[in-house]
N, C-alpha and C positions, 0 to 999 in steps of 0.2 A: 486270580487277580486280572482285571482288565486292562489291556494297555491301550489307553488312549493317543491316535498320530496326531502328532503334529507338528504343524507348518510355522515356519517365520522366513520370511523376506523381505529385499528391500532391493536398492538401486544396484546393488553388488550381487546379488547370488541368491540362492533357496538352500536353505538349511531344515531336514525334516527327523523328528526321531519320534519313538514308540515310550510313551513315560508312564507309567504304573501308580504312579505314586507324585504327591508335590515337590517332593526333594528332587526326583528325578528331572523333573519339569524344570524347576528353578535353577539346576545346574546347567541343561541345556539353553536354556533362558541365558543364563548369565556367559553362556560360552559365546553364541551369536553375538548379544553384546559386546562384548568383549571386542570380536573380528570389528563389528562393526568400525567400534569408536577409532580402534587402530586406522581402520580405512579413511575415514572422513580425516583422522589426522595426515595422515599421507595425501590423499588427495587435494586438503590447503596446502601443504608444504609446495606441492606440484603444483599448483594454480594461481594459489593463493584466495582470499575471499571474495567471494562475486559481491559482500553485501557488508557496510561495516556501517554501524547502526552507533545514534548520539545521543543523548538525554538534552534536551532544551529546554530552560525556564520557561515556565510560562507565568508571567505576573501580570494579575489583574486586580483592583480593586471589590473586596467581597462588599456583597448586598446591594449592588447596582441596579438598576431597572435590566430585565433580559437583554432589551434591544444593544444597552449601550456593552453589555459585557459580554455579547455575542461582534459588536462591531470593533472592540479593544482585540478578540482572538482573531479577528477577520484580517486587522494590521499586523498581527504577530505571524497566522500562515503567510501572509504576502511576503513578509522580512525573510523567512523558511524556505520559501519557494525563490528568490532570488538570491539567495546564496546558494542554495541548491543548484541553479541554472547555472550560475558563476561558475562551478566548479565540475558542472558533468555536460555543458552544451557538446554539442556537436555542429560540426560545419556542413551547412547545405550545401553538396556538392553542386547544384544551381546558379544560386547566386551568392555562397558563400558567406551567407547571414548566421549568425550562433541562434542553434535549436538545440530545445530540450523536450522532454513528455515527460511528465510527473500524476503518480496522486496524490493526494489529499484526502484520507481516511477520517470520515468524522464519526463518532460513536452512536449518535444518535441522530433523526430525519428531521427532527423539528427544527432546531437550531440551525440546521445546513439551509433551509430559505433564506433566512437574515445574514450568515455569513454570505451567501454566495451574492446577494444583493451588496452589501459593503463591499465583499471585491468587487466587483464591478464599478461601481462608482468611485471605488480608490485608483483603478486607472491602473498607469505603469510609471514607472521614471523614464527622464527623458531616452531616446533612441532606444527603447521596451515597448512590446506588446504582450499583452497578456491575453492568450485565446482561452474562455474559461466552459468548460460542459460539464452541467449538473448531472447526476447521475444517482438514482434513489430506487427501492422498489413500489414505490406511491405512483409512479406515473403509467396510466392507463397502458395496457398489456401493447397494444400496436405500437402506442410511440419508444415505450421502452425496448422493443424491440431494434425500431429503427435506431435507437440510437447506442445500441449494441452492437448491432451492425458497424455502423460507421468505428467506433472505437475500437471492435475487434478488426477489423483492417488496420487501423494507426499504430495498434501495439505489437500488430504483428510483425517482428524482426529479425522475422527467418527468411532468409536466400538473400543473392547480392549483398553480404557481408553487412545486411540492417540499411540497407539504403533504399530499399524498394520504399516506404512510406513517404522521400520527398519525389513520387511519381505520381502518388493517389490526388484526383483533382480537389478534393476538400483541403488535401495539405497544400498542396500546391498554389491555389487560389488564396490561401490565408497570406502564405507567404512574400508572394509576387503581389500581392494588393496595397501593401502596407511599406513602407521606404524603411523602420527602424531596423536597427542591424540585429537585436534582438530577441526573438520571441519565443515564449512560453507556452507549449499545452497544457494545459491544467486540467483535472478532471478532479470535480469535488462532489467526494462519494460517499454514501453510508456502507454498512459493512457487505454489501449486497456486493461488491466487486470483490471479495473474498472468495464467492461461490461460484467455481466452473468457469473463470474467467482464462485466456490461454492468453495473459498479455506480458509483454514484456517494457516495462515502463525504465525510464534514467533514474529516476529517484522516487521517494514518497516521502511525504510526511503525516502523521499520524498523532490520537490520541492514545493514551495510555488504554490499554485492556486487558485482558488476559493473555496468556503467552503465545494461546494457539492462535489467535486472531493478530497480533503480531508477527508467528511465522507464516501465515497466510498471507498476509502483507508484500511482507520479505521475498515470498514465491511468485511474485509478480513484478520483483527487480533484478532485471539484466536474466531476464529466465530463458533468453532465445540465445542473445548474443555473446552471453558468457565472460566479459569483458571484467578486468578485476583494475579496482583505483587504490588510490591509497589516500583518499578524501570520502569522511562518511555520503550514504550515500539514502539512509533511514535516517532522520530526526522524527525523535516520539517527544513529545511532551512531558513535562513533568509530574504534570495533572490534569486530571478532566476537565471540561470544561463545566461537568455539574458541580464542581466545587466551591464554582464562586456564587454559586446562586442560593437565593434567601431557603429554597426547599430544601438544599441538601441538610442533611443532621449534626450538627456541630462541625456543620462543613465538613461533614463523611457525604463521599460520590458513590462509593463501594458497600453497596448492602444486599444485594442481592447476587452473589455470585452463580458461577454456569453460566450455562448455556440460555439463552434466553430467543422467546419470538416477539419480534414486532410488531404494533399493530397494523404495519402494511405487509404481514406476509413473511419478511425475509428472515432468513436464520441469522444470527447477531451473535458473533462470540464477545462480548462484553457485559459489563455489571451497570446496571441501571441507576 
C-alpha cells in the first residue's frame, strides 16, 4: 500500500504525516484542525479582533433607470463611509485634523463609473473632505500602475507606529491644502484590490459576495498595524447592487456562482 506525505500549514506551525488510506488522511485533517481553531480562539481572546464586520441595508427603489439606482447607492456608500470615518479617524500628528483610509469594494466595473461620479459631485458635509481614487483593472497598464504605486505607499502602515503615511507629500499636500478638520481617503475599487494588494486600510465597505472575496477584503483591514476597536469596522451590504435592476431575474443578482473573469482581465470572487 502507498503512503502518501502530507503537508498542512498555516500561521502557527507545519504539521506532516504519511496516510495510506482516506480515513487516515481525514483524521490527521481533522487533528490540524482541531489545533488550529483552538489557536485562533486563544489568539482573539489575547488580542481581540482586528476586524468586526456589520450587515447594512441597502434600500433602493427596484426598476429604476441604472443611473438614478447606481446614484441612490452612491448616497448610501457616502452615509457608510462617514460613519465609518466617525468612528475609526485618526489624528494627524501635523495639524491634528481627523483622518481616515477606507475602501469601497464594488462587485462589478461598470456601475463603479457612475457611482464614483455621484460621489464626487455629492461633495462632503460641512468641515468634510472627501479625497476620492478610482481604482479598477480597465485602466491602461501604465496608469494603473502609477496609481498602485501611489496607494501602496498610503496603505502602507508599517514603521513609526502607522504614522509614516502623514509624511508622503501626496497626503501631505491633500491635507495642508484644505482648512476642514475632517478628511476621508476613499479608494472605490472593483475586486482587483483583492489581488496581491499589501495594504492596510481603517475601514471598508463592501458589497455582498462570496465568503472568500469578503475574507480577502477583511485582509486588507488593520493588516500592518494590528489595532483591535470595539466599533464595526467592515459594513457589507445587504444586497447587490444587481438586484435592483430591471435585468436581474425576479430580482435574483446570484446566478452564476464561483469564481468568475471579468471582461477587463481581473480575477473577481463574486456572482454576476
Amino acid at each position: 500500500m502507498v503512503e502518501v506525505p502530507c503537508l498542512w500549514t498555516d500561521e502557527f506551525g507545519v504539521h506532516t504525516a504519511s496516510c495510506s488510506n482516506g480515513r487516515e488522511f481525514l483524521s490527521e485533517h481533522n487533528t490540524f484542525v482541531g489545533k488550529r481553531a483552538t489557536q485562533l480562539i486563544n489568539a482573539e481572546k489575547k488580542s481581540g479582533p482586528l476586524r468586526r464586520g456589520a450587515i447594512l441595508p441597502l434600500t433602493i427603489a427596484t426598476h429604476l433607470p441604472d443611473e438614478k439606482i447606481h446614484a441612490e447607492f452612491a448616497r448610501q456608500v457616502r452615509e457608510a463611509c462617514l460613519r465609518l470615518h466617525q468612528d475609526h479617524a485618526e489624528t494627524d500628528p501635523v495639524s491634528s485634523k481627523q483622518v481616515s483610509f477606507g475602501l469601497v469594494r464594488m462587485a462589478n466595473i461598470d456601475p463603479l463609473f457612475d457611482v464614483a461620479q455621484t460621489l464626487f459631485a455629492l461633495g462632503a458635509p460641512d468641515d468634510t473632505r472627501i479625497h476620492l481614487c478610482v481604482y479598477h483593472a480597465r485602466f491602461p497598464l501604465v496608469q494603473r500602475s502609477a496609481i498602485e504605486y501611489q496607494l501602496d505607499a498610503a496603505f502602507n502602515r508599517r514603521g513609526k507606529e502607522g504614522q509614516a503615511v502623514y509624511e508622503l507629500p501626496s497626503v501631505r499636500n491633500a491635507l495642508d491644502a484644505y482648512p476642514e478638520k475632517h478628511h476621508l481617503f476613499i479608494v472605490l475599487a472593483s475586486p482587483v484590490c483583492e489581488v496581491g494588494r499589501d495594504w492596510d486600510a481603517g475601514w471598508a465597505v463592501a458589497e455582498p459576495s462570496s465568503m472568500r472575496s469578503l475574507i480577502q477584503l477583511a485582509g486588507r483591514v488593520q493588516r500592518h498595524r494590528g489595532k483591535c476597536g470595539d466599533k464595526p469596522n467592515m459594513l457589507i451590504f445587504d444586497t447587490n447592487l444587481k438586484h435592483f435592476k430591471k435585468g436581474a431575474r425576479d430580482g435574483v443578482a446570484y446566478i452564476r456562482p464561483g469564481f468568475e473573469k471579468t471582461g477587463g482581465g481581473e480575477r473577481a470572487h463574486h456572482f454576476q
